[in-house]
Structure formats: C-alpha cells, structure tokens
C-alpha positions in Angstrom: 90.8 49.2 131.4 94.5 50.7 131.1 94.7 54.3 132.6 97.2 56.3 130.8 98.7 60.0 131.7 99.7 62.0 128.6 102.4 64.4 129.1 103.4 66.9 127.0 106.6 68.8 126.5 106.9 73.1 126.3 108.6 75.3 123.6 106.6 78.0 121.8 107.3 76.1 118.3 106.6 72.5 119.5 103.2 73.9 120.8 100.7 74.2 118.0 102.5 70.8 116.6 102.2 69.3 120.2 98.3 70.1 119.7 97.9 68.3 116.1 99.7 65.5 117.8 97.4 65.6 120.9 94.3 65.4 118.5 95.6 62.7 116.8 96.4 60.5 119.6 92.8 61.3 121.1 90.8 60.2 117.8 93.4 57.3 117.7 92.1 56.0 121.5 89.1 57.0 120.8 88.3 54.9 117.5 90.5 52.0 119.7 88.2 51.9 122.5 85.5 51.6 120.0 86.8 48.1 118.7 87.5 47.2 122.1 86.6 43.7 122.8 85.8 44.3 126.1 86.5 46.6 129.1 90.0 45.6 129.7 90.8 46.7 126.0 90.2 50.2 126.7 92.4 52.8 127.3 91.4 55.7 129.5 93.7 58.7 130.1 93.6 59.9 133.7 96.3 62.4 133.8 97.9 65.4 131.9 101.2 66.5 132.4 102.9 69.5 130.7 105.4 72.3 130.9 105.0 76.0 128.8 103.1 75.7 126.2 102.4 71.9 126.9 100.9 72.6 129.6 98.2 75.1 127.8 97.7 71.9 125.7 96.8 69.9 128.7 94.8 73.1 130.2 92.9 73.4 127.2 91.9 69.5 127.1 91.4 69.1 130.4 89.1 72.0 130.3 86.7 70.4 127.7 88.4 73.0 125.0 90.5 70.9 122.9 88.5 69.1 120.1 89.5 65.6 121.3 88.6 66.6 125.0 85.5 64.5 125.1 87.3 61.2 125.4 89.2 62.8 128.8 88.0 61.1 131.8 90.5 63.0 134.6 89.8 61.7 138.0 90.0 64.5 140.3 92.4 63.4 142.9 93.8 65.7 146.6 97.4 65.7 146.9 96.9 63.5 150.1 96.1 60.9 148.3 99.0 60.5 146.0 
C-alpha cells in the first residue's frame, strides 16, 4: 500500500475551490483502491497538511466532516516519533 500526505495551500478564495478539489481527489482514490489488484495498489493517505483556509480543509476531513472523509485513515503519531 502507498501512503500519501495531502497538503493543501491557504487563501480565502482558493478555499472553497481547494474543497471541490479535495472531494474529487478522495472519490478519485477511493474508486482506485476499489480496482486495486491487490494491497500494494492501494493508496492510503496518512497525513494532512495545510495553511489558512487549507488547513480548515484538512480540519474538517480529518475530523470525519468533509464528505470524502471516510476514505481518511490518519495514523495518529507523537512528535517523538517523527
């Protein structure tokens, strides 16, 4: 399985176009890991990155909010072990 971080730029404007994006790039992974051959053809996002209003994006994903959030498998990590 590839893990994959997503992160996400700020900017009031870019916001609400960064969350269209977002939802399309979730369904996207999400109908890919479907047709995955096998375990190594998945892709799994681990991480979310973002500043201003990309970082609401992540919050609200991460959080189980967003509409694509249920493909979101975050590993919940301390900073010692980074």
């Amino acid at each position: 399985m590839t893990k994959a971080a997503i992160v996400v730029g700020g900017a009031v404007a870019k916001g609400a176009f960064a969350a269209g994006a977002l939802s399309v790039l979730m369904r996207h992974l999400e109908e890919k890991n479907e047709e995955a051959e096998s375990e190594a053809d998945k892709v799994q996002v681990v991480r979310l990155v973002g500043t201003s209003s990309g970082a609401l994006n992540a919050v609200f994903m991460a959080a189980g909010t967003h509409r694509s959030a249920r493909l979101l498998r975050i590993r919940r990590t301390s900073r010692s072990s980074t």
